[in-house]
C-alpha positions in Angstrom: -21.3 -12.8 8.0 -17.8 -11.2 9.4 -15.3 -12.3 7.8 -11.3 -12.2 8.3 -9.3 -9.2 7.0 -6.3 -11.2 6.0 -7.7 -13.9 4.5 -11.6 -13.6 4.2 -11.8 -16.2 6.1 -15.8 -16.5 7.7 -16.0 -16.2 11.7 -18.6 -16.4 13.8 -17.1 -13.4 16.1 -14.3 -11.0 16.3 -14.0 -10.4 19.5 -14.2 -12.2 22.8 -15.4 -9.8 26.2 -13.7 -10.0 29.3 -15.1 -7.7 31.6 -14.9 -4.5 31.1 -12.1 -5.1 28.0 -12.1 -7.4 24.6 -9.6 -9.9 23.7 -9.6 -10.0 19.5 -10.4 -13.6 17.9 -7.8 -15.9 16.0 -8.6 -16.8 12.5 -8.7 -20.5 12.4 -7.2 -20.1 8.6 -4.3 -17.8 8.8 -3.9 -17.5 12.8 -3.7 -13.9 12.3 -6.2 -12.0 14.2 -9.1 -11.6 12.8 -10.2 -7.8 13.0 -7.3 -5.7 14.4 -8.9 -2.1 12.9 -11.6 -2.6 15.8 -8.9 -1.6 18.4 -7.6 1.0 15.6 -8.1 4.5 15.1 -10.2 6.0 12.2 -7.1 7.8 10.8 -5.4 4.4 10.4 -8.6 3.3 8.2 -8.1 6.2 6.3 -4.6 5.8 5.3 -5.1 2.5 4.6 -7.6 3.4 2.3 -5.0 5.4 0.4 -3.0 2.5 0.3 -5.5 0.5 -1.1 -5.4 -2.8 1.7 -8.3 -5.0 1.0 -8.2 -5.8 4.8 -9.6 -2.1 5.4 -12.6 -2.9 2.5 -13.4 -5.9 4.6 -13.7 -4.6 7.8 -15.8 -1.6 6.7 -18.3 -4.1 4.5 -18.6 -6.7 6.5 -17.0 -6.5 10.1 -18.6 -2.7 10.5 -21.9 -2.4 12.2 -23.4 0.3 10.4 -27.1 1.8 10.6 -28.7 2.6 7.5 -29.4 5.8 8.9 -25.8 6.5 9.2 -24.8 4.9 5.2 -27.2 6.7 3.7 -26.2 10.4 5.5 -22.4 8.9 4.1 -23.4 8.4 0.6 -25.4 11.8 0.6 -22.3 13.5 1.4 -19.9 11.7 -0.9 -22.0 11.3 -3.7 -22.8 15.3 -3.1 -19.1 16.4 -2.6 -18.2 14.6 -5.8 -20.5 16.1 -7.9 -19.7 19.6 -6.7 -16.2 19.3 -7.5 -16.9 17.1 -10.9 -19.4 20.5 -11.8 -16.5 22.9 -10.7 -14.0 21.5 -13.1 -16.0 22.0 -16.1 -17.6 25.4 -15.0 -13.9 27.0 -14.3 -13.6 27.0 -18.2 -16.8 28.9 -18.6 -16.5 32.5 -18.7 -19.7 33.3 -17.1 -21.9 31.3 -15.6 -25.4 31.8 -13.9 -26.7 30.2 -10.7 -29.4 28.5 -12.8 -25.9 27.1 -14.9 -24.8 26.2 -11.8 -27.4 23.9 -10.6 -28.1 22.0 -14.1 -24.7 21.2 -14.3 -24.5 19.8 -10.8 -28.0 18.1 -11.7 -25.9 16.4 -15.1 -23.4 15.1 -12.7 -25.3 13.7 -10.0 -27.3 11.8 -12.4 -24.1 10.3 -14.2 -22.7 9.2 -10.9 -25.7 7.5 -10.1 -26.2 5.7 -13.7 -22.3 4.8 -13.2 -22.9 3.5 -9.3 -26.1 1.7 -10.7 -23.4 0.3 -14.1 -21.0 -1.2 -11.3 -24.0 -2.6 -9.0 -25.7 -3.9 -12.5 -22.5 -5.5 -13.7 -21.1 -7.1 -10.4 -24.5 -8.7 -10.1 -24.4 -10.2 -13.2 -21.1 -11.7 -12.9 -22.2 -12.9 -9.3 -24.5 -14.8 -10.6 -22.7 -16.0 -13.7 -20.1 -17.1 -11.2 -22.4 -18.7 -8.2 -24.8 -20.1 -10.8 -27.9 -19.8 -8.8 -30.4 -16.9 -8.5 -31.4 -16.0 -4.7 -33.2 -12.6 -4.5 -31.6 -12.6 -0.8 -28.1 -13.0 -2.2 -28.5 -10.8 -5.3 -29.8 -8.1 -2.9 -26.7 -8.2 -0.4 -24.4 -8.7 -3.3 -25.6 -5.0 -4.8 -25.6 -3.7 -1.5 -21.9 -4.8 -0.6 -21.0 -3.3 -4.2 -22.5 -0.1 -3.9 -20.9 0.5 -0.2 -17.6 -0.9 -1.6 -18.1 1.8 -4.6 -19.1 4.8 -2.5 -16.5 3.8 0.1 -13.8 4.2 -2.7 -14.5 7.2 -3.3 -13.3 9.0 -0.4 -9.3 8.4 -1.1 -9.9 10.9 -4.5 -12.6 12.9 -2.6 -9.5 13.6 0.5 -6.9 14.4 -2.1 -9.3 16.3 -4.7 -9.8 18.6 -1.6 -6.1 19.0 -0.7 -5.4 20.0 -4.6 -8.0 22.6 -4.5 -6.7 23.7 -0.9 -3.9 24.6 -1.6 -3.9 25.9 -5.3 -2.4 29.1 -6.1 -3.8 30.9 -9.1 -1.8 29.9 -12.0 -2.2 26.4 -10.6 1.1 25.1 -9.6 3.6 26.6 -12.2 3.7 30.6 -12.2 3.0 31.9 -15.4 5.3 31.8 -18.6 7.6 34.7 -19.3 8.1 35.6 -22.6 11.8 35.3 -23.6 14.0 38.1 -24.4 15.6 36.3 -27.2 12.6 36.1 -29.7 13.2 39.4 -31.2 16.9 38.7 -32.1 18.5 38.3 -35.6 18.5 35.2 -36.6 22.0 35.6 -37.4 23.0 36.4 -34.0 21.2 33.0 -32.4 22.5 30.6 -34.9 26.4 32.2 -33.6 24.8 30.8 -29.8 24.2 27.1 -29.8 22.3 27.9 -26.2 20.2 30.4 -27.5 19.2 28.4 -30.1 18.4 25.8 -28.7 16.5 27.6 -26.5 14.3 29.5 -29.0 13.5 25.7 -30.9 12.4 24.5 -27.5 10.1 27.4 -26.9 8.9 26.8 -30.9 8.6 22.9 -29.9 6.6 23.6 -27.1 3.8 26.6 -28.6 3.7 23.7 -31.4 2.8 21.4 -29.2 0.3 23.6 -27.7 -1.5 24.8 -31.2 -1.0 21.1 -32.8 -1.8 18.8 -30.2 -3.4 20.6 -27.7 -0.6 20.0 -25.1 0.0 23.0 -22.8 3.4 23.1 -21.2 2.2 25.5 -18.8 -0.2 23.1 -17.6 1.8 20.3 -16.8 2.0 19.7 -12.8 -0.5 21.9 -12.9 -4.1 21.2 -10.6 -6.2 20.6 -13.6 -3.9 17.6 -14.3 -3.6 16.9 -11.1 -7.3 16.1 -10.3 -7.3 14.5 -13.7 -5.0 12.1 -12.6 -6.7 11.7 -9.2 -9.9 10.7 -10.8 -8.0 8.1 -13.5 -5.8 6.7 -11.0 -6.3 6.3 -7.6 -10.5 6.7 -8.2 -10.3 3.9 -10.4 -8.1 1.6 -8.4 -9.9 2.4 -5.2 -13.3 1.4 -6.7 -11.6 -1.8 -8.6 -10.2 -3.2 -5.0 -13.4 -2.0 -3.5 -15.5 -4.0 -5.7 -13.4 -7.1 -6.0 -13.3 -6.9 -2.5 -17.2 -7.3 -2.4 -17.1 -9.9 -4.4 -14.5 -11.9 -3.0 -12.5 -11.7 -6.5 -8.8 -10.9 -7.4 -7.8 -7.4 -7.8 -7.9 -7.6 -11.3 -11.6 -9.0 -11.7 -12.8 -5.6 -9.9 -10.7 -3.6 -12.8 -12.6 -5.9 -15.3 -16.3 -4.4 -14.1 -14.9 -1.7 -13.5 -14.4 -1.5 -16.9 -17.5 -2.7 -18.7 -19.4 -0.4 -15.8 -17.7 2.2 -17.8 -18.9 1.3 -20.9 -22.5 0.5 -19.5 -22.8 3.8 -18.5 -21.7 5.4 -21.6 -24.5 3.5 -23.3 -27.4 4.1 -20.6 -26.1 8.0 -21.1 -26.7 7.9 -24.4 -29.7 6.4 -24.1 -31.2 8.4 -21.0 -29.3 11.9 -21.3 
């Protein structure tokens, strides 16, 4: 059923043809109208995307005519992209790795993307039907199908950025290396005379202790390794929680809530099948 993208309201149509042009519908609930991406642009679906607007989610999943054809060639080539650049961040620490390496680590991380897509599609159901109270194979089917679009769907704000990061990384990532500084092999009785220098020499002790002790590299900080980390944590997980409450027609917050549990589901099912 189409639905509003305001309000989720459900319509029977979007638009109304005249002719040769189309004159969008009025939402009966909000009076907005009710599908204005169809006169948009795909560039203006993408940045909403990035700025996470459940009225882009709901055009897409339910407003979109899609062939199957065409979502499964989409997932393919999300699901594929992802695990190429999930393998390449583990394999850049390896010193040397074989083609055979290659492929059995991009086999380990297709297969934990889909035990985590089927996690989220397990957990929504559930709580679908915890929530609706009734058990229709119908329903339960087009419930995990709207949650696995709205999951694959989310990932292409971290996918777009993930690429951009990689893009346009220099070598040492995006600090230049660390100099060493001329004032380590001084007296100590010379630094303590210079408040500056000594203060600089503690912060270059603070930060290699950091480094040995904690495991906290300076160097590292803004660099693209930490970069894509926070890619993944951030806007990865809080495109896939509005994409799933989105699916089902939940508050924001109810789509970090499986988001979470899928999480720990598929920690346990890789335990169990890895």
């Amino acid at each position: 059923m189409k639905k509003c993208v305001d309000c989720a309201f459900p319509v029977d149509s979007l638009h109304t043809q005249y002719g040769q042009g189309i004159v969008l519908d009025i939402c009966g609930n909000c009076k907005q109208f009710v599908d204005p991406y169809i006169e948009h642009s795909g560039l203006l679906l993408l940045i909403d995307l990035f700025l996470l607007k459940p009225s882009v989610y709901r055009h897409v999943l339910f407003n979109k005519d899609i062939g199957i054809s065409q979502q499964l060639g989409l997932a393919i080539i999300l699901v594929s992209v992802e695990a190429v650049f999930s393998s390449t961040d583990e394999i850049r620490t390896w010193d040397d790795v074989s083609h055979l390496q290659m492929i059995k680590m991009f086999h380990g991380q297709l297969s934990e993307l889909f035990i985590f897509f089927g996690s989220v599609v397990l957990v929504a159901s559930i709580f679908d039907l915890l929530r609706s109270r009734r058990i229709e194979s119908r329903s339960v089917i087009r419930m995990a199908s709207l949650v696995l679009n709205a999951t694959i769907l989310s990932l292409i704000p971290s996918l777009v950025l993930l690429a951009f990061t990689i893009v346009f990384r220099n070598s040492y990532g995006a600090l230049p290396p660390r100099l060493t500084s001329p004032l380590s092999h001084l007296p100590s009785s010379i630094i303590s005379s210079y408040p500056r220098l000594s203060r600089s020499i503690i912060t270059q002790s603070f930060e290699e202790a950091l480094k040995s002790g904690v495991g906290i590299d300076m160097d590292q900080l803004g660099s693209a390794e930490l970069k894509q980390t926070l890619i993944r944590g951030v806007v990865g997980n809080l495109s896939t929680s509005m994409g799933i409450s989105v699916a089902l027609g939940s508050p924001w917050w109810i789509g970090g809530l499986v988001l979470t549990i899928s999480y720990v589901t598929k920690w346990l099912l890789t335990l169990l099948l890895m």
